[in-house]
ZAVEXSE-469277 format. One record per residue: x, y, z of N, C-alpha, C, O, CB in turn; residue in three letters. Coordinates in steps of 0.1 Angstrom, whole numbers, plus 5000, padded with zeros to 4 digits. Atoms other than C-alpha are relative to their C-alpha. Glycine has a CB too. Example, Ala and Ser with C-alpha at 12.3 -4.5 7.8 and 13.67 -1.06 7.14 Angstrom:
BEGIN
500949885000512349555078500950125000501950125007499050005012ala/499149895000513749895071499250115008499750225009500450054986ser/
This chain:
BEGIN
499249874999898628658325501349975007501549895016499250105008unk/498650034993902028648334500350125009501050215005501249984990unk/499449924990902128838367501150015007502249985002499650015006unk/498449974993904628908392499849845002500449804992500450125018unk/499350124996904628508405500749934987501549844988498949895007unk/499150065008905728428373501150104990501950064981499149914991unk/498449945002908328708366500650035008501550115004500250094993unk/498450084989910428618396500649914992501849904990499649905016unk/498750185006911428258376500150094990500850034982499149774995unk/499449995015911828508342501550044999502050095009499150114990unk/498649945001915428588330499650204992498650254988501249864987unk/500249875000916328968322499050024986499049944978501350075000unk/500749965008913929128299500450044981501349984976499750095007unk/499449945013914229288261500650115007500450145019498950054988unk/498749924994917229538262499750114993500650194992501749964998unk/500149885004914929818243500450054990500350174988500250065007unk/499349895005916729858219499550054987500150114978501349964999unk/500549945010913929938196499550165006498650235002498749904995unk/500349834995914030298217501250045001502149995008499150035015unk/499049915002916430528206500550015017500149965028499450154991unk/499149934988918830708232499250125003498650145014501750054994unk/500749855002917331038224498649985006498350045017499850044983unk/501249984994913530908226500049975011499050005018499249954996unk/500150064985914730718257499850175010498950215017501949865005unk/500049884993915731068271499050104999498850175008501150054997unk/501149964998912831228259498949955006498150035011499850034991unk/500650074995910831018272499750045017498850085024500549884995unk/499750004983912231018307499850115009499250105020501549985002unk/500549864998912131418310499150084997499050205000500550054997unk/501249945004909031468296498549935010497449985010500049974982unk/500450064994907531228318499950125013498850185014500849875001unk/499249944992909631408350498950174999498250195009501849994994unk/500849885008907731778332498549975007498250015018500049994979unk/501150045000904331648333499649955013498449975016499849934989unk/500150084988904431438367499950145011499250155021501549885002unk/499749894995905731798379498550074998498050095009501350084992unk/501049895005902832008366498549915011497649945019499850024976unk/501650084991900131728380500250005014499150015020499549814998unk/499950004985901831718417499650105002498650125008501249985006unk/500449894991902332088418498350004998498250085007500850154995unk/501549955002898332118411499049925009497949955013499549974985unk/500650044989897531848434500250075015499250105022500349875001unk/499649994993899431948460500250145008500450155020500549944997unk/500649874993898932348464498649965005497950065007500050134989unk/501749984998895432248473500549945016500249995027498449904987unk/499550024981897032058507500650095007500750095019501049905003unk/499549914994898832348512498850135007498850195018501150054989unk/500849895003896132588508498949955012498150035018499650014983unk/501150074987893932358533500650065012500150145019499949795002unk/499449954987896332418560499950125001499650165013501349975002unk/499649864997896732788554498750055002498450105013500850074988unk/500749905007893732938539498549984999497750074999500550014987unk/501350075002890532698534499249955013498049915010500449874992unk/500250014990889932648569499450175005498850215016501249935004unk/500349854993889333008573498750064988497650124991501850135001unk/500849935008887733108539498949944995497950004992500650054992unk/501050105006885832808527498849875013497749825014501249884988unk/500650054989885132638559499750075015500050005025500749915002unk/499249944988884832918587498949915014498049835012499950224999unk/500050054986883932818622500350095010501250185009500949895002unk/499349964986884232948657500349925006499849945017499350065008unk/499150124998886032648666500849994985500449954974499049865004unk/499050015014889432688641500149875000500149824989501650084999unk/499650115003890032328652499149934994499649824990500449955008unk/500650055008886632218636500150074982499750024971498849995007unk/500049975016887232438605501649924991501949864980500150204999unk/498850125005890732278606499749854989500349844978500549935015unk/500250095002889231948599499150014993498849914986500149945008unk/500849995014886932038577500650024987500149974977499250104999unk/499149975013889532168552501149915000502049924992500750165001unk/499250165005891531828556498849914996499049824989500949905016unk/501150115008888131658549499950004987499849894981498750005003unk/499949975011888031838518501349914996501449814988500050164998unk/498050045011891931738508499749825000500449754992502450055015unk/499950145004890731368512498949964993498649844991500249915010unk/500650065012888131378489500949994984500849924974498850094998unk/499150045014890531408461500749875001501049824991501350104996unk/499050135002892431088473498849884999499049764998501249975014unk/501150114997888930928475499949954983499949844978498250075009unk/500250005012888531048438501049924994500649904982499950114996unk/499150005008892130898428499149864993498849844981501650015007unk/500250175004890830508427499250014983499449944974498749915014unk/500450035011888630638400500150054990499250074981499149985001unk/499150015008890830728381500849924991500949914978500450035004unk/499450145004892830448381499349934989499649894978500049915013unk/500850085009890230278368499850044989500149994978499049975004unk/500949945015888430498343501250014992501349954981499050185000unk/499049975012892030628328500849824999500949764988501450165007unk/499550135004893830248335499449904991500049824983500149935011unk/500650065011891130118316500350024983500549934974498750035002unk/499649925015891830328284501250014999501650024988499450164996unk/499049985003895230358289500249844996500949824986500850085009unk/499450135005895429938288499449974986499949894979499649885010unk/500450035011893329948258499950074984499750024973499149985004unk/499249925012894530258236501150065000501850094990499550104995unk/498349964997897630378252500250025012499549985021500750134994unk/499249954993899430518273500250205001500050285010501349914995unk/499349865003900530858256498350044999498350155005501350024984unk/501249884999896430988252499549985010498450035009499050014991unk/500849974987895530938287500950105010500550165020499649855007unk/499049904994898731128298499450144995499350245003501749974995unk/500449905007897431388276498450065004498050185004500149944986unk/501449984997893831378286500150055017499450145022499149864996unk/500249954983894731388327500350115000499350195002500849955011unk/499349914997897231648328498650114993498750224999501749994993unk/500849905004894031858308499050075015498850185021499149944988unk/501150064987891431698336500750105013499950175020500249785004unk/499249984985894031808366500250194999500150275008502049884999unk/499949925002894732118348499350175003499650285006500149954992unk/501449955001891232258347499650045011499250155014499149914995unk/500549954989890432198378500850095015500350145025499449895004unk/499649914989892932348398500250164996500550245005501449955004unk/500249865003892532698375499050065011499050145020499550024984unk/501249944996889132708383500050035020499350125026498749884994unk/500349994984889632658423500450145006499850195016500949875009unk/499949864997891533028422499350084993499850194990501150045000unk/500849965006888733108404498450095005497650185002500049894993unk/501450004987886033088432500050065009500950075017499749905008unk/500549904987884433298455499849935011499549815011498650074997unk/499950084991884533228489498849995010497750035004501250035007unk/500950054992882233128517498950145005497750135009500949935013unk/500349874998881633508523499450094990498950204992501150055003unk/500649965012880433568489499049954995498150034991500850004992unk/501150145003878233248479499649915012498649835011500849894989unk/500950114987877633078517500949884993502149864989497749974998unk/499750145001877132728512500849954989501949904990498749925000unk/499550005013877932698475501549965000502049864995499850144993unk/498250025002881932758483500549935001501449914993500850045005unk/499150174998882832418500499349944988500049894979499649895018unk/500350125006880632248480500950054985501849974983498249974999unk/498949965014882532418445501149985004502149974997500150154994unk/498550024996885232368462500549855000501549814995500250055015unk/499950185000884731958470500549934987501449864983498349925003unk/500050035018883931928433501350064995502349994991498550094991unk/498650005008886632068420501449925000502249894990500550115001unk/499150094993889031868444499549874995500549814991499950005014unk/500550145010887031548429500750004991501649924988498749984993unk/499450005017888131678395501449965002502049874996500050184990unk/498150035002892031698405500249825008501349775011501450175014unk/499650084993891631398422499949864990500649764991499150015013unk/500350095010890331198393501250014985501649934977498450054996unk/498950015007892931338375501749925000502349874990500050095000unk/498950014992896131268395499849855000500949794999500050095013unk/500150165005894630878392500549954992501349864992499249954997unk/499350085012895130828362501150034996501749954989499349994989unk/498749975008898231058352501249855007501649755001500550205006unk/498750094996901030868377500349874996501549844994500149985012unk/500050165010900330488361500550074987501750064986498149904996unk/499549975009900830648329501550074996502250044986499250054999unk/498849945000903630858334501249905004502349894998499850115009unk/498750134998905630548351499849934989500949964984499949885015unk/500150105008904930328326500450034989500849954981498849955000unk/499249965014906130538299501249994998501749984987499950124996unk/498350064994909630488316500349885002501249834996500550035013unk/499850144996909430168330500149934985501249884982498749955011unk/500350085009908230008296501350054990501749954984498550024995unk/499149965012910830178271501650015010502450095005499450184991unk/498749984996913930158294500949855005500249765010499850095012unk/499750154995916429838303499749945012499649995023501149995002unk/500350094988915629578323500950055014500550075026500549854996unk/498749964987918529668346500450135004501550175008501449964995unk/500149894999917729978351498350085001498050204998500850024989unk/501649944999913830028357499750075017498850145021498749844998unk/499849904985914730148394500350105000499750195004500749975010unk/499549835004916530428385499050104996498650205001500850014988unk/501049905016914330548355498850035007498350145008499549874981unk/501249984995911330478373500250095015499350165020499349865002unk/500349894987912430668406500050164991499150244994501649995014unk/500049915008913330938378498450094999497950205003500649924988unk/502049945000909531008372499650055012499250165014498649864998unk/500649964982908731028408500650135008500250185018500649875012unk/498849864998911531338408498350095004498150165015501350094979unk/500849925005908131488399498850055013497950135013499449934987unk/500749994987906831478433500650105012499850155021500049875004unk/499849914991909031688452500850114991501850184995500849935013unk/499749885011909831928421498250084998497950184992500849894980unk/501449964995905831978431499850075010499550185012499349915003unk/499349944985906632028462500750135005500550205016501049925002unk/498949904999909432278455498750134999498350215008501549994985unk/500649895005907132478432498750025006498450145004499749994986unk/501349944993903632488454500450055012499550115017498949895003unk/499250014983905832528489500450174994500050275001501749845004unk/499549905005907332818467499550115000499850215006500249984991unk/501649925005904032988453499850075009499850195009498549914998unk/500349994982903132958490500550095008499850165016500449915007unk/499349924993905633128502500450184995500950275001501349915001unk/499449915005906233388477498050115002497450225001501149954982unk/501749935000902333478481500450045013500950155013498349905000unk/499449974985903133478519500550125003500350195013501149915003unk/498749854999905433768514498650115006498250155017501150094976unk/501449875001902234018507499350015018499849925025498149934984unk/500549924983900334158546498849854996498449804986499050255003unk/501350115000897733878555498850014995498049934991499749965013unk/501849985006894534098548500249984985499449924978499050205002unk/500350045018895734078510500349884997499849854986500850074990unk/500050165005896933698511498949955002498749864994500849915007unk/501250065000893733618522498950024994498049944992499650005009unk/500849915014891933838499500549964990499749884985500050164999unk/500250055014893233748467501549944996501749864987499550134990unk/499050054998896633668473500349864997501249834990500250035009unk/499850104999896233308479499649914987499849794985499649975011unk/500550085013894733228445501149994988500849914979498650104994unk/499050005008897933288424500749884994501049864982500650055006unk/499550135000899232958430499249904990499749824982500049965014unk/501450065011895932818411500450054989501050004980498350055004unk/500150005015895833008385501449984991501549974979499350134996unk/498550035005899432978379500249854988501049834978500949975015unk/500050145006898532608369500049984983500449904976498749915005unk/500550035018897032728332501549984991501749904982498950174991unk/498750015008900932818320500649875005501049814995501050115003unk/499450095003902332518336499249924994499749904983500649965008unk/501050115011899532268320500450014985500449914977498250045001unk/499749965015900532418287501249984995501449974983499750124997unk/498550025004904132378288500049805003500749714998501450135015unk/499650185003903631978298499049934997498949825002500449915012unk/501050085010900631888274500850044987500250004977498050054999unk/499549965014902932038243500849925003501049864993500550154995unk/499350074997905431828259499549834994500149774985500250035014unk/500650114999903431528261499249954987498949834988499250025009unk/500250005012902031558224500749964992500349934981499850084996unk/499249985011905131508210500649845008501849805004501150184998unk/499350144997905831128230499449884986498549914978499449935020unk/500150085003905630828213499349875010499349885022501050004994unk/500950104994903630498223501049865008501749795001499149944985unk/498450104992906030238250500049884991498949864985499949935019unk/499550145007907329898233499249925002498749854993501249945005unk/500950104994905029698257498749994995498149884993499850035014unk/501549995004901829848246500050014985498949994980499350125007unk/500150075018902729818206500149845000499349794992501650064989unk/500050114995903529468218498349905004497649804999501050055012unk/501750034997900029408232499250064987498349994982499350105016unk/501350005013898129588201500549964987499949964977499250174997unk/500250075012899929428176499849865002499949804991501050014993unk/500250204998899029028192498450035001497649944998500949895019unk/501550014996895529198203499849925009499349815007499149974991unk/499750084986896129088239498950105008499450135019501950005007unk/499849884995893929358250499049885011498549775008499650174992unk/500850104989891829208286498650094995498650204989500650005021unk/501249905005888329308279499650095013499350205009498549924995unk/500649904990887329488313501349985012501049925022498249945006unk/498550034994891429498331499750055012500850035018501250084994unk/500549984988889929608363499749885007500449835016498950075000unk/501250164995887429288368500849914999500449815004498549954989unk/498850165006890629028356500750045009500949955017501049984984unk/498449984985893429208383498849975012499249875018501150255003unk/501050044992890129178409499749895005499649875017499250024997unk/501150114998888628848403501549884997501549785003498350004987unk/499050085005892128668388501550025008502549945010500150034984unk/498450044995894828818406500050105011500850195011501550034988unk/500649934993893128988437501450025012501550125019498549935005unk/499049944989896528928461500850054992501350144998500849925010unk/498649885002899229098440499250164999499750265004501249974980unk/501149884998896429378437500050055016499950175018498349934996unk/500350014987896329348476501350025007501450075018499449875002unk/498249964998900429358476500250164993501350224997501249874989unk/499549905010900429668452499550125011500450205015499350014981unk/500249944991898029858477501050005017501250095025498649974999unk/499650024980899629738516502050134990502450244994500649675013unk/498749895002903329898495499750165001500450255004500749984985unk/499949815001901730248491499750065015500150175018498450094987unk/500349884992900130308525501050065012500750175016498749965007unk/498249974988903330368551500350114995500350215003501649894999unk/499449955006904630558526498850144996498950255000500749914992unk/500649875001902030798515499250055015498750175016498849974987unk/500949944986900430828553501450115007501250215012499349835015unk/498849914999904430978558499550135001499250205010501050004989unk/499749875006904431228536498950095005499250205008500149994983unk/501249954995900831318547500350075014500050195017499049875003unk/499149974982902431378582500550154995500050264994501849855007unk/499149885004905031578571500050094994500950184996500649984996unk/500549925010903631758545498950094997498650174987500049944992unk/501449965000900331848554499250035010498750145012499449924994unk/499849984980899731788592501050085002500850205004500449865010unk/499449904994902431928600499950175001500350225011501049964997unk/500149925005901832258586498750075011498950165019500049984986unk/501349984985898532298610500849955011501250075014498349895001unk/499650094991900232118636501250135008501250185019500549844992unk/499349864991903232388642499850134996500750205001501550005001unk/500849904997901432678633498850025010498650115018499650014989unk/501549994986898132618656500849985012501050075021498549865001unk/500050064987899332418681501250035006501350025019499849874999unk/499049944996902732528683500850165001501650225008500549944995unk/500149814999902232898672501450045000501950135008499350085016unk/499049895006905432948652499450024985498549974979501749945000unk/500549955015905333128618499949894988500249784990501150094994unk/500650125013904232928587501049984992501249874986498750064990unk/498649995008907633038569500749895008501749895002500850174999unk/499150094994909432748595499849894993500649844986499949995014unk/500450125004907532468585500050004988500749914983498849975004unk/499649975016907332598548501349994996501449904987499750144997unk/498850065000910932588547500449925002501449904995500650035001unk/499550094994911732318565499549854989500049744990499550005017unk/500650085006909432138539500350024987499949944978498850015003unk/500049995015910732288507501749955004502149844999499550194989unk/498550054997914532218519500249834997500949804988500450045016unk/500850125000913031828525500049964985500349854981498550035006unk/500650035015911931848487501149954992501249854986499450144991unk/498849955008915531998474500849845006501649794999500850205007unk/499050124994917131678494499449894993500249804989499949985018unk/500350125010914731458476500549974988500649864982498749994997unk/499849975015915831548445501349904995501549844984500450184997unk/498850105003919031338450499549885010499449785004501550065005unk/500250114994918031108476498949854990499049734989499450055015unk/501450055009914930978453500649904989500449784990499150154992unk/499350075011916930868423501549935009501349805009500450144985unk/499450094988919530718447499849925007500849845010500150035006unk/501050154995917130458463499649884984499549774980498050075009unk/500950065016915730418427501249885000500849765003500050134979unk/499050015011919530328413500349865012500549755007501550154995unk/499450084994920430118446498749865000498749745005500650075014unk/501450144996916829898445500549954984499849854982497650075003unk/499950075008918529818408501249865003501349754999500250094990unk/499150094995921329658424499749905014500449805015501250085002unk/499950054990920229528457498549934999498449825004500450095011unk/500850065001916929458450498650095005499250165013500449885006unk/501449964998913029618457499649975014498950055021499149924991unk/500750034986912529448488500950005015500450025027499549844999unk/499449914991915229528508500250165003500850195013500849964998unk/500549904997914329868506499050075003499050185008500150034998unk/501650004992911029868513500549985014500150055023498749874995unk/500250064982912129668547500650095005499850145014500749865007unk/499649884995914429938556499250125001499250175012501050034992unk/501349884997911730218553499149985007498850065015499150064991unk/500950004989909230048570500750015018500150065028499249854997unk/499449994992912129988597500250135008500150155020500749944996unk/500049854998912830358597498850075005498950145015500350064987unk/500849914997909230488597499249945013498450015019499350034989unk/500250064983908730238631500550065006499750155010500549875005unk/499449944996911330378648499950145001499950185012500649964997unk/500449875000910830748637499050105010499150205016499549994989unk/501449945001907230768642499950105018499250205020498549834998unk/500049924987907830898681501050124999500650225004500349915014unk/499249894999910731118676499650164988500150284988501549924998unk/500549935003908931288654499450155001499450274999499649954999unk/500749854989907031488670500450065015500050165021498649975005unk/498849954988909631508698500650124995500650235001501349895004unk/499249925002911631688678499650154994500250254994500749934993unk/500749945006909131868661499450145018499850255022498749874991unk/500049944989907932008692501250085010501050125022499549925006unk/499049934992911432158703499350164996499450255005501749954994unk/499949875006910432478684500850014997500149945005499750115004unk/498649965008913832538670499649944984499449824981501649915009unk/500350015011913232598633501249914993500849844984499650144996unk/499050115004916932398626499449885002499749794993501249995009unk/499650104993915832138645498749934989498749814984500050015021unk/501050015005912432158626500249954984499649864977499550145003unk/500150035018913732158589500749845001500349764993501350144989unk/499150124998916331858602498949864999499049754994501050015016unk/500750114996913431688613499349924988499449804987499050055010unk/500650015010911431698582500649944990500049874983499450094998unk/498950025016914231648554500449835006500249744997502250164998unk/500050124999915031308576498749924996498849814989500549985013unk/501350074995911331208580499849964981500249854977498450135009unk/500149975014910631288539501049924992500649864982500150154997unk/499350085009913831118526500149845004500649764996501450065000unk/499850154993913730768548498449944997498049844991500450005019unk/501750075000909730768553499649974991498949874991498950065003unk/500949965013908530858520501349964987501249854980499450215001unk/499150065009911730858496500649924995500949924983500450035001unk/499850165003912730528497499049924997499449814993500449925011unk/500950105008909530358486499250124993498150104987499049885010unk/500649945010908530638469501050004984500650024973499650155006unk/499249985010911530638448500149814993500149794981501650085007unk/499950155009911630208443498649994996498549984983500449835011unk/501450024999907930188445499750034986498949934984499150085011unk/500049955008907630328411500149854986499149804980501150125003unk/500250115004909130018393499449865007498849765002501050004996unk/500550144993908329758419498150014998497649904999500749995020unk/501650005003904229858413499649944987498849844986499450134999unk/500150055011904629828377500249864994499649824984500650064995unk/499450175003906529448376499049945002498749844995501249925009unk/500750104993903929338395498649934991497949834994499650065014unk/501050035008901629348365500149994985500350094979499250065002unk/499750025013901829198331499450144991498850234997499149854996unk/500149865006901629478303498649984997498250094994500950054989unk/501349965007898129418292499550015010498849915011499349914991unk/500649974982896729518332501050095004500850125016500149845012unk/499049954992899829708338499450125004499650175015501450004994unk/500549874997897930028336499450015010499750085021499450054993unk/501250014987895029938355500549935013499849965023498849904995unk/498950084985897329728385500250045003499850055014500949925003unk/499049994992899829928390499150175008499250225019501750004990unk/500649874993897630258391498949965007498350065012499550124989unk/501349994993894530108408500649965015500050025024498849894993unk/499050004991897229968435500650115010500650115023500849964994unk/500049884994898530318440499150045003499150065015500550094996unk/501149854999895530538440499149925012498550015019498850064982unk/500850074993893730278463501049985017500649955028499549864991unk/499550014986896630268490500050145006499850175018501649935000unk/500249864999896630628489498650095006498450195013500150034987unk/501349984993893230628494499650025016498950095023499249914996unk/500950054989892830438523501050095010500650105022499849795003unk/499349974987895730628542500650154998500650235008501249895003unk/499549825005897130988525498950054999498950175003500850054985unk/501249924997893531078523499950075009500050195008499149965002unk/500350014992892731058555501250025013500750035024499449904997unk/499150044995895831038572500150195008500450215020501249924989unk/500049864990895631458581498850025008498950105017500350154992unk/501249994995891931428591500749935013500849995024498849924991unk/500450144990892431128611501550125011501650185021500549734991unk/498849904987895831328627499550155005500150215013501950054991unk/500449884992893931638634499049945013499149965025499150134989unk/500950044988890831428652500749955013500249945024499149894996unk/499350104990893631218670500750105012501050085023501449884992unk/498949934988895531528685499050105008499350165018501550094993unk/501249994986891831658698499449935008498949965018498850044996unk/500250084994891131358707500449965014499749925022500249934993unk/499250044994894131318729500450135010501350135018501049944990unk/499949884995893731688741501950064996502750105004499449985018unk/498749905004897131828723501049834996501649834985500950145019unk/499150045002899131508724499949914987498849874981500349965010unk/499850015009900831358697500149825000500049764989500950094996unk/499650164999901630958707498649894988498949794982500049955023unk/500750095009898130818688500550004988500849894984498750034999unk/499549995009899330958659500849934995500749874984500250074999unk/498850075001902630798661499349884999499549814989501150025012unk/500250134998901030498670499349964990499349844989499549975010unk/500850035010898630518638501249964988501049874980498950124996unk/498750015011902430568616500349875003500549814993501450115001unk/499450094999903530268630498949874999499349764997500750025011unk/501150105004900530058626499949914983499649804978498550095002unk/500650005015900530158588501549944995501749834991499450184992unk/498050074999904530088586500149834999501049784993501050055021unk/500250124998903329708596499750004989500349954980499449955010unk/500750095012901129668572500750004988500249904981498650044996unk/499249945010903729808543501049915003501449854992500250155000unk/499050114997906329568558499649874992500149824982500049965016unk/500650175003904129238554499650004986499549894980498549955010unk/500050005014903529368519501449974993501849914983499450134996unk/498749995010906829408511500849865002501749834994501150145005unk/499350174996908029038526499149894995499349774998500149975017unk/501250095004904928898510500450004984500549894979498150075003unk/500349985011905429028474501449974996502450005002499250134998unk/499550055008907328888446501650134997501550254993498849964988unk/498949895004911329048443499750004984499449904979501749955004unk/500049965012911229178409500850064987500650074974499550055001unk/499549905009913929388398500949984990501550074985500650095005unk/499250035009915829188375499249914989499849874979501149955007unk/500650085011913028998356498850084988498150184986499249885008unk/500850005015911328998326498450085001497749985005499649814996unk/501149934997908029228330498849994983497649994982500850175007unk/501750045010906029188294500549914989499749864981499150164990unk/
């Protein structure tokens, strides 16, 4: 296999140019569509933990154990992503690309209808978390396999000299998720609390069936990437692409995971903790942090493709080192600043944390996952890489920050000290692993 140690020594790649202009651009925005529709559907359900699930699906007379029950829930979906990875990386390295994009976005679709679908704890008892877990499996199994697919549909059909861009491009789709569940959120919000909590908060769910439908009609109409006609016309296919990246090429596998966790334990912070964190504990309105988090989004939107375009010129690994540098440094003022209560000071805080912590290797990370693995594994590498760094740290990462700030009786310094732990290990990945952005990838 020709992995990343041996496309560092390759020269630049094919220049694509068996992909139109047009399909390139369809391609790119239909990707961008679909990446959109799977975030927002993962990601109202983190919202909805903080707000709503803690009270209706998990209640308690202790809020701070129902708290943490409704973040335990939100990391079973990241538990679910790994097997994803696998089950869809498998089928996507061995029939495509374009019908497993097609098949998640259904998978992801499904299950986030049904979750505003369900009766709550008050209606069915026990039943509710557990319908509730399960369905979070479902989006979690989904959301695995979509993002490999969706990068790879860019990465593979676009120039060599230009897979940072294109590939941060896709990743738009993450805080265009963001925008629209933060949104939902807020516009449900509006309505008196006895009716947001009564039926109000389900909107956002079922909302998912129209977008699912606007980016599987989308997604119907792609064509198959260069790389992977490439592989089924030599019949290169690996027989079990899991068990070969595992047993044959277990450290860039081992590099693809240490890049995701810094970066997704961030956004976790910022995006999800925080939201419990200065509502409970700081006991301002939910609309501060909500804005301060959709503003954050609106700033990604340019910063994101901006890291992409500069990791084409400067390189993959100097921007990784810079974020981990950033999210060292950060990780205390964080919650310094966070704790002023001043809702300025609050949105300032978040739109920095989100574009340095998270946006810079969320925006290179995109192609630098994909290089790292020849095209016949690329599916299964680059997504079993994500969904497994994700696992071990965005899961877990609001659990483990709610236990740490009961732990610590209110304070916030473990926490910090867990960001900066994870920041290390995302460093030594990123100074370990093969620069990439100018070679040859299949």
């Amino acid at each position: 296999m020709a992995s990343a140690a041996t496309a560092t020594e390759a020269s630049l790649g094919p220049d694509r140019s068996d992909v139109s202009l047009a399909d390139r651009r369809q391609i790119v925005w239909s990707s961008v569509i679909g990446t959109t529709v799977e975030w927002y559907d993962f990601l109202i359900y983190g919202t909805a933990s903080a707000l709503v699930f803690n009270k209706l699906f998990f209640p308690s007379v202790d809020p701070v154990v129902g708290t943490i029950a409704a973040f335990g829930s939100y990391a079973v979906g990241f538990l679910a992503r790994p097997l994803g990875g696998i089950v869809f990386g498998h089928f996507g390295d061995k029939i495509g690309r374009k019908a497993m994009l097609s098949l998640t976005i259904i998978i992801m679709g499904l299950g986030t209808f049904l979750i505003g679908c369900l009766p709550t704890y008050a209606q069915i008892g026990l039943w509710a978390p557990i319908l509730l877990v399960t369905l979070r499996l479902v989006q979690g199994i989904g959301i695995g396999g979509e993002w490999g697919g969706a990068v790879l549909m860019v990465v593979e059909s676009v120039p060599t000299e230009r897979r940072g861009f294109f590939g941060s491009i896709v990743q738009l789709g993450y805080p265009l998720g963001v925008i629209l569940s933060i949104g939902a959120f807020a516009l449900a919000g509006l309505m008196p609390e006895a009716e947001f909590l009564a039926w109000g908060w389900r909107l956002p769910f079922l909302a998912s069936a129209f977008l699912v439908f606007v980016g599987l009609f989308i997604r119907l109409r792609l064509h198959e990437t260069p790389s992977f006609k490439r592989v089924k016309q030599q019949a290169a296919f690996a027989k079990i692409p899991v068990m070969e990246i595992l047993t044959e090429h277990p450290r860039t596998f081992l590099k693809a995971v240490g890049l995701k966790v810094s970066e997704i334990a961030y956004v976790s912070v910022v995006t999800v903790f925080s939201i419990s964190y200065v509502t409970g504990k700081l006991g301002l309105p939910r609309g501060v942090v909500l804005n301060g988090i959709l503003i954050a989004a609106i700033i990604e939107l340019f910063t994101i493709p901006a890291f992409g375009w500069l990791s084409d010129r400067f390189g993959r690994r100097p921007l990784f080192v810079a974020a981990c540098v950033f999210s060292i440094v950060f990780a205390f003022p964080l919650f310094q600043l966070l704790d002023t209560r001043d809702p300025t000071i609050i949105t300032l805080t978040i739109a920095v944390a989100l574009s340095f912590g998270q946006g810079i290797m969320f925006g290179t990370g995109a192609a630098w996952m994909s290089e790292l693995f020849d095209a016949r594994l690329r599916y299964s590498g680059a997504s079993l890489g994500f969904q497994v760094g994700a696992a071990l740290s965005g899961g877990f990462t609001p659990l483990i920050a709610a236990a740490l700030l009961t732990w610590a009786s209110g304070a916030t310094w473990p926490i910090s000290i867990y960001l900066i732990v994870l920041a290390c290990v995302t460093l030594l990945a990123a100074l370990s692993a093969p620069e990439t952005a100018r070679c040859q990838i299949d």
